[in-house]
C-alpha positions in Angstrom: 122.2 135.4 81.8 125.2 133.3 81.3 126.4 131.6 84.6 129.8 130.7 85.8 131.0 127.7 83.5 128.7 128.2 80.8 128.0 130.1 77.6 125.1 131.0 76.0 125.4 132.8 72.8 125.3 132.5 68.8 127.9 131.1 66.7 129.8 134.7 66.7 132.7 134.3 69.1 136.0 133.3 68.4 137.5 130.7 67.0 139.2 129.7 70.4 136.7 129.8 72.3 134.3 128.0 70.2 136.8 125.1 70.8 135.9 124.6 74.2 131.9 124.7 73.5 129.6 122.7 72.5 126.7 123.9 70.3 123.2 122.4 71.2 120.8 122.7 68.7 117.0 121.8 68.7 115.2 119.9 66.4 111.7 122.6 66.2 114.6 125.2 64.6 114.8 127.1 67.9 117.9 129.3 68.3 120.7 126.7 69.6 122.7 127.4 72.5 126.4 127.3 73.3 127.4 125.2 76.1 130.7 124.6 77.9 132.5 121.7 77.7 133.1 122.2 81.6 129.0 122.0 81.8 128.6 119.6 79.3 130.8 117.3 81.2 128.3 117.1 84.1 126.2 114.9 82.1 126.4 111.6 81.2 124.5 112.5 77.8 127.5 114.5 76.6 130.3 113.0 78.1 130.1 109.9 76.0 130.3 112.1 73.0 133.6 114.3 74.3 135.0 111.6 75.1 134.9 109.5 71.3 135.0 110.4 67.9 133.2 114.0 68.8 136.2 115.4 70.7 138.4 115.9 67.6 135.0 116.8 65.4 135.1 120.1 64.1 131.3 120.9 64.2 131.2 119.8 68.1 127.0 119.9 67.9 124.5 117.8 69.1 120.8 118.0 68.6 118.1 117.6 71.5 114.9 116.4 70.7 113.4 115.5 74.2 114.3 118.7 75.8 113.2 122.2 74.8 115.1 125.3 74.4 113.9 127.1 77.4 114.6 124.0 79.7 117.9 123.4 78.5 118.9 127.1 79.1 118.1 126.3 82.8 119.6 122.5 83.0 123.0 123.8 80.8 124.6 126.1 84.0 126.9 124.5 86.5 124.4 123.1 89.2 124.4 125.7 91.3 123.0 128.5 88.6 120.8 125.6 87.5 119.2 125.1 90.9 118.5 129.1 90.9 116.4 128.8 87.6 113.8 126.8 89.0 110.4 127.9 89.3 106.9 126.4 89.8 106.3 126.5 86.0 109.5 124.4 85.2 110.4 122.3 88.5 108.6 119.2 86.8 109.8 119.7 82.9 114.0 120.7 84.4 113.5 117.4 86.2 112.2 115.1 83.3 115.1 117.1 81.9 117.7 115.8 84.1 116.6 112.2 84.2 117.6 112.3 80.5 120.8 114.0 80.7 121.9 111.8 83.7 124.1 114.6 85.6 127.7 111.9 86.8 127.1 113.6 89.9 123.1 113.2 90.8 123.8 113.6 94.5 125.1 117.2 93.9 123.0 118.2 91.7 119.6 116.9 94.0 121.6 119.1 97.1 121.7 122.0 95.3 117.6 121.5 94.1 116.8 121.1 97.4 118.2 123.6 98.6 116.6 125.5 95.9 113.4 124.3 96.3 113.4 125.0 100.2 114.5 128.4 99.8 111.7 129.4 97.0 109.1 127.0 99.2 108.5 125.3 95.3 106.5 122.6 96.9 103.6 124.5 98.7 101.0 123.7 96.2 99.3 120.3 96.1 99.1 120.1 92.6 103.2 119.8 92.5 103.9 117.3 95.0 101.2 115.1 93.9 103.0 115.3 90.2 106.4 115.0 91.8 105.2 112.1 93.7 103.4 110.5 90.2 106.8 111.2 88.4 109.3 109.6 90.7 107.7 106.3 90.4 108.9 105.9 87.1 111.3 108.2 87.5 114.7 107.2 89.5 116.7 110.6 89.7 113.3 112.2 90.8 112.9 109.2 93.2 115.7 109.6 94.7 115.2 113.6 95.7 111.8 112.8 97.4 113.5 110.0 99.1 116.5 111.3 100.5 115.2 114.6 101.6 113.1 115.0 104.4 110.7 118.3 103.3 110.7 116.9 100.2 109.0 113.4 101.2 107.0 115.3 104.0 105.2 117.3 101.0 104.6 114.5 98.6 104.5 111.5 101.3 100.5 112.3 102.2 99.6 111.9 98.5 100.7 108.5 98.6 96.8 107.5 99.5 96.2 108.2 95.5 98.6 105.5 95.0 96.9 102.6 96.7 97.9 100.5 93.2 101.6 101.0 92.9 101.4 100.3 96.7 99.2 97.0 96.1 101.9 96.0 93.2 104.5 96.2 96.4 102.3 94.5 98.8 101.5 91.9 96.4 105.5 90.8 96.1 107.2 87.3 97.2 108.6 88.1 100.6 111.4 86.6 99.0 112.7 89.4 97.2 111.6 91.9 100.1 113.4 94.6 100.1 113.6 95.9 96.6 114.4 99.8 96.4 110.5 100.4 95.3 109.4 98.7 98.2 111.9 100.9 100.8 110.3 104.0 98.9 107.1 103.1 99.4 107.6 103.0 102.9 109.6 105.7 103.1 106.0 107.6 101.9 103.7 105.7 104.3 105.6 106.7 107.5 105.8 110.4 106.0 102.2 109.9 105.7 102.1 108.8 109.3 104.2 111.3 110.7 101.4 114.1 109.2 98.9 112.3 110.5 100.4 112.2 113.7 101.4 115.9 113.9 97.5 116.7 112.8 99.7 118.5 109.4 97.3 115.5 107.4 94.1 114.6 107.9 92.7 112.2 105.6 89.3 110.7 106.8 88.4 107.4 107.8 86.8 106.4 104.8 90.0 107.6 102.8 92.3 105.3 104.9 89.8 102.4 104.8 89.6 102.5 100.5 93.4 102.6 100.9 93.8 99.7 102.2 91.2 97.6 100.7 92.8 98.5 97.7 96.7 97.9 98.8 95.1 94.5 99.9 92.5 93.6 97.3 89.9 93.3 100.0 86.4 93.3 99.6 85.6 95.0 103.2 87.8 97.3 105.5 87.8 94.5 108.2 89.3 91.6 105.4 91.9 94.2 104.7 92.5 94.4 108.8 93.0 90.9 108.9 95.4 90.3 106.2 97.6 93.2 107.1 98.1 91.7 111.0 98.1 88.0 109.8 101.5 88.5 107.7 104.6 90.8 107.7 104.7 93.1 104.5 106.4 96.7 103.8 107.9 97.1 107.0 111.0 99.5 108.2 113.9 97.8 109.8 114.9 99.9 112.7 118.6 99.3 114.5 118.7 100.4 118.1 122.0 100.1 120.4 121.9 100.2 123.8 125.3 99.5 125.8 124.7 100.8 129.6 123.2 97.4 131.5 120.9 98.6 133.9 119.8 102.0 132.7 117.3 103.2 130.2 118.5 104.4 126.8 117.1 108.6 126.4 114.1 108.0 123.8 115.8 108.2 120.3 114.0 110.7 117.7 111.7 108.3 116.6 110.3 107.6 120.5 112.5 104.4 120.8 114.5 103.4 123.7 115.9 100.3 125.1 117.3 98.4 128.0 119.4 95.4 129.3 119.7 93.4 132.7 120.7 90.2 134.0 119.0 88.5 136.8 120.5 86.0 139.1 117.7 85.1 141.1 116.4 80.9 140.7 112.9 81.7 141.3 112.8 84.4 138.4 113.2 81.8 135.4 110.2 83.4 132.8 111.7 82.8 129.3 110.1 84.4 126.1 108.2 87.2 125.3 105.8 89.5 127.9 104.7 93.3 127.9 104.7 95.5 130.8 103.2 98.4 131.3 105.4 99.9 132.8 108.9 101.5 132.0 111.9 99.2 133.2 113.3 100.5 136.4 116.7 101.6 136.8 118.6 98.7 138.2 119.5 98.8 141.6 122.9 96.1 141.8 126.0 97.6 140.5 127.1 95.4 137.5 130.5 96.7 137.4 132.0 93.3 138.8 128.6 90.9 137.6 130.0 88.6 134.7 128.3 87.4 131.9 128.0 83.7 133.0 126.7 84.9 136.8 123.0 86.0 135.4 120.1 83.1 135.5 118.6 85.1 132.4 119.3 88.3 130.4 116.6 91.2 129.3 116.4 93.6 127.0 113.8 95.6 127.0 112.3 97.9 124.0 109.3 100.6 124.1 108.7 103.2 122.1 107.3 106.4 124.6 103.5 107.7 124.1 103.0 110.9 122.7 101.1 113.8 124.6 98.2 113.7 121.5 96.2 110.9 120.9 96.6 110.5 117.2 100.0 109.0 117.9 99.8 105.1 116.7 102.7 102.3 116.4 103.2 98.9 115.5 106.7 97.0 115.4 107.9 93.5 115.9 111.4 92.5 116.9 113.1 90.0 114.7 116.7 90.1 116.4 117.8 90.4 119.5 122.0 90.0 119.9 123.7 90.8 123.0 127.9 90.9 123.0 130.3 93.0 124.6 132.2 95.3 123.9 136.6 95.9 124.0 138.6 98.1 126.6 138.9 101.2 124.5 141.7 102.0 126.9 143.9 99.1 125.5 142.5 99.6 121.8 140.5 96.7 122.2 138.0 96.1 119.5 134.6 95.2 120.3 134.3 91.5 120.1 131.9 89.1 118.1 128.4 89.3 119.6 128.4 85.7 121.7 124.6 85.7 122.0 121.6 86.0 119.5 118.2 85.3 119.7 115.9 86.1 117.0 112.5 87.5 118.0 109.8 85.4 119.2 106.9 84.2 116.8 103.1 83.5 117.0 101.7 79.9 115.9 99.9 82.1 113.7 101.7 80.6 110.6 102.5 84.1 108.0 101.2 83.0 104.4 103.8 84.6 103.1 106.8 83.2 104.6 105.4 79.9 105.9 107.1 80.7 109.4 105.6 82.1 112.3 105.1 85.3 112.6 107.2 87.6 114.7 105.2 89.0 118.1 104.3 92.5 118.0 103.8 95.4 120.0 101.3 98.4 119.2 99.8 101.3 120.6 96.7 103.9 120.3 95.1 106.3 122.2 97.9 106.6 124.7 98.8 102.7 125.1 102.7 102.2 125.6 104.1 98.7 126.9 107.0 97.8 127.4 108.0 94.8 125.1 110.6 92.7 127.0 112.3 90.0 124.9 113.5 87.3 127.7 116.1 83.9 127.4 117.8 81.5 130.0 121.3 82.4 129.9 121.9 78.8 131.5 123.2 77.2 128.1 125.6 80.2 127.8 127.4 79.8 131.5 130.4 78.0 130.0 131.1 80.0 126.6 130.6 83.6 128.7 133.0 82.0 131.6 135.4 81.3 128.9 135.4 85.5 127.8 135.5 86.8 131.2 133.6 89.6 130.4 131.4 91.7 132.7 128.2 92.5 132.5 128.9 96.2 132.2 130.5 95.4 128.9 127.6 94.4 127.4 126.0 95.9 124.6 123.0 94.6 122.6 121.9 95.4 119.2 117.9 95.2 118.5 116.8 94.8 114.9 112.8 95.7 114.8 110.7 96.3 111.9 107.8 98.9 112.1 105.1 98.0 109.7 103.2 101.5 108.6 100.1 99.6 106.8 99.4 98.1 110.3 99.8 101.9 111.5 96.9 102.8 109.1 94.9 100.3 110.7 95.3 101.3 114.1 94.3 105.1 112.4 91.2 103.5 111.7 90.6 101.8 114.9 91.4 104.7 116.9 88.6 106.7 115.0 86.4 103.8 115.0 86.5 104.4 118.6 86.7 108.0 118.8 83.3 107.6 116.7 81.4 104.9 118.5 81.4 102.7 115.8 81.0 99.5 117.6 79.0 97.2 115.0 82.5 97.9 112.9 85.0 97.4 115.9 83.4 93.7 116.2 83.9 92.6 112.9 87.3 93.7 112.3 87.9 91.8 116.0 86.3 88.8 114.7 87.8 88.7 111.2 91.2 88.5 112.8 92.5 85.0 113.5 92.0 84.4 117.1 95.6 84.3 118.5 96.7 87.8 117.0 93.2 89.6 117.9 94.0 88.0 121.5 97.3 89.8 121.5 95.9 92.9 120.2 93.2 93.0 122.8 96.1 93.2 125.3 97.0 96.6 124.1 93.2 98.0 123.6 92.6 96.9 127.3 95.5 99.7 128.5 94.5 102.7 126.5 94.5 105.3 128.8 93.1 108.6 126.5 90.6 110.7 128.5 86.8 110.0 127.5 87.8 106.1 126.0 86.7 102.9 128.0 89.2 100.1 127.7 85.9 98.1 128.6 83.7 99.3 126.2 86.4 98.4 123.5 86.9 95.0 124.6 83.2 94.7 124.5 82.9 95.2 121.3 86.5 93.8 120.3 85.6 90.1 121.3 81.9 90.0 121.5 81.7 88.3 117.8 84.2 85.9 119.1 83.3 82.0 119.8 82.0 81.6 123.3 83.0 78.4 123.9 86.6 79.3 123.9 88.6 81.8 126.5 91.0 84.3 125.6 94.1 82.6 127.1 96.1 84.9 129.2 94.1 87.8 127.6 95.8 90.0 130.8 99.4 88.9 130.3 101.6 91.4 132.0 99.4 93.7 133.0 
């Protein structure tokens, strides 16, 4: 039973080798257990002790009250014996376990029960994950192995709808001190959720989703909590994509992301801002191997994320950042210079309560809808600093900080249903509860769904029928 680098036995071996033990005893009178110093050095809770007074102590004991016998023979093995004594019956006890002990190296030892728990598929019952999940909110070292590993979050991410409160306590935080480690987990769990959704893995119902977010929100109705999750920016991902070949398409990154920069030179082409497009951006058809930096009337970049072939795919991101620099001669050594142009992300009038600033544009899709969010400023101003580098545009590289927001995402879950279903009475009041500008914006996208047996039309119907009639929808067709 005993495992490499750790004894278990009764106070009948030799002198010298008592020396290098440790006996653990329990406080119920159970049988106590002798424990390597080598193990016993793995924890935090024991190396205090070898390390003062206790190291030249005779006795070398130590009593455990908060952990059992049976669990400590399991816990007191190096890591990797340790990992093999899990089952179902002890995964949550060895883990409660190991958040006392405090093993110095966590990382290691959450590896080796990963790998552990993948091998002996530990996680396939519902009633686990849902406990796991409940434990690692108060619970960091447990936290930390549903966060950092993918099946593990992908089993317990879906139960996060039984969670709506701790969410809610998330939501509910000063943008100020956004993002806090809770907060990142939290939406670590909601695009887990997302992702089973999306891959028809989860299914929750539409009434599920809609208490969810009533509650995360403290609404009264589903289409309050629809408005105050697209009228401000909370619990969102920050997502970093490069792109550094002007002219050409980035491939579509893992998570459906791809981007793309141009210049153009010509006068009569001087739109600045933001615009969608439904289509892709074309490859670009000028060389810019001798184009400089200073030569274009305005730079591009360009960001979509690619529609999935199921119709259960949603999105919804906003870019905050947009820098564009360029990038050194790696055959001189060259490091890649300071980025010489930013532009942060462009912003409704729409003023976010929580921030007091305007909130950042967004783009979205459902039921097959995928523009093609193009972020667009005169390079005018910039002429004499980029004349100065003499760089080329082939040497420019942008950077693209966006922010996906998954409580929007469960929205648009609902909305897509909502369609699916024919629920029109509900489609016009969650269209009419949103403030004007951003339901004007989001009527863009509904108008270029393009899933077999939905009517752009029909939606829009219903979308802006409870909307003032004395007003138009201003530039409701932008782009298209």
């Amino acid at each position: 039973m005993a495992g490499r680098g750790s004894i278990f036995s009764t106070f009948g071996r030799p002198l010298s080798r008592l020396k290098r033990c440790v006996a653990v005893e329990f406080d119920n009178g159970d049988e106590a257990l002798l424990v390597s110093e080598e193990v016993c050095r793995q924890y935090t809770f024991f190396k205090g002790l070898l390390d003062g007074k206790f190291q030249e102590s005779s006795e070398r004991s130590v009593t455990l009250t908060e952990i059992s016998r049976p669990i400590a023979k399991v816990l007191l093995q190096n890591k990797d014996d340790m990992a093999k004594g899990l089952t179902r019956e002890n995964l949550m006890l060895c883990l409660v376990g190991l958040d006392f002990l405090q093993p110095v190296d966590g990382k290691a030892v959450r590896e080796a029960m990963n790998r552990s728990i993948a091998r002996n598929h530990l996680l396939d019952r519902s009633g686990l994950c849902r406990g796991l999940l409940n434990l690692s909110f108060e619970n960091l070292f447990v936290r930390e192995l549903v966060r950092n590993y993918r099946d593990v979050l992908t089993a317990c991410g879906p139960f996060v709808l039984e969670h709506a409160q701790r969410v809610r306590a998330r939501w509910e935080r000063s943008s100020s001190s956004w993002p806090d480690t809770i907060s990142r987990y939290v939406v670590s769990l909601l695009s887990r959720l997302l992702a089973g959704i999306e891959s028809g893995n989860h299914r929750p119902s539409l009434s599920t989703i809609k208490r969810f977010t009533m509650k995360v929100t403290n609404s009264s109705t589903f289409a309050e909590a629809a408005a105050e999750v697209f009228e401000c920016e909370r619990l969102a991902e920050e997502i970093r994509i490069e792109a550094d070949k002007p002219g050409s398409v980035t491939p579509a990154r893992s998570d459906g992301f791809s981007a793309w920069i141009r210049g153009l030179t010509e006068e009569d082409d001087s739109i600045t801002g933001h615009y969608m497009n439904v289509e892709p951006p074309a490859e670009e058809t000028k060389s810019s191997e001798d184009v400089l930096l200073k030569d274009p009337r305005r730079i591009e970049v360009a960001i979509r994320r690619h529609p999935a072939m199921h119709e259960r795919s949603v999105f919804c991101y906003s870019v905050h950042q947009v820098e564009v620099g360029t990038c050194g001669d790696d055959e001189e050594g060259l490091e890649e210079d300071t980025c010489i142009v930013a532009s942060e992300g462009f912003a409704f009038t729409h003023v976010d309560p929580h921030t007091g600033a305007g909130m950042p544009i967004f783009s979205m899709g459902l039921l097959r809808c995928s523009m093609t969010h193009v972020e667009s400023w005169d390079n005018h101003e910039d002429k004499e600093a980029f004349g100065e580098w003499g760089k080329k545009l082939q040497q420019a590289k942008n950077h693209i900080i966006i922010r996906s927001h998954p409580m929007r995402c469960l929205v648009l879950h609902c909305l897509r249903m909502m369609i699916c279903e024919g629920h029109w009475a509900d489609i016009q009041v969650v269209g009419s509860s949103i403030t004007r500008e951003v339901a004007e914006h989001m009527a863009i996208y509904l108008a270029n769904m393009t899933a077999d047996g939905v009517s752009p039309l029909r939606v829009l119907t219903a979308w802006m029928s409870g909307w003032d009639r004395q007003r138009h929808m201003d530039e409701w067709d932008k782009g298209r």
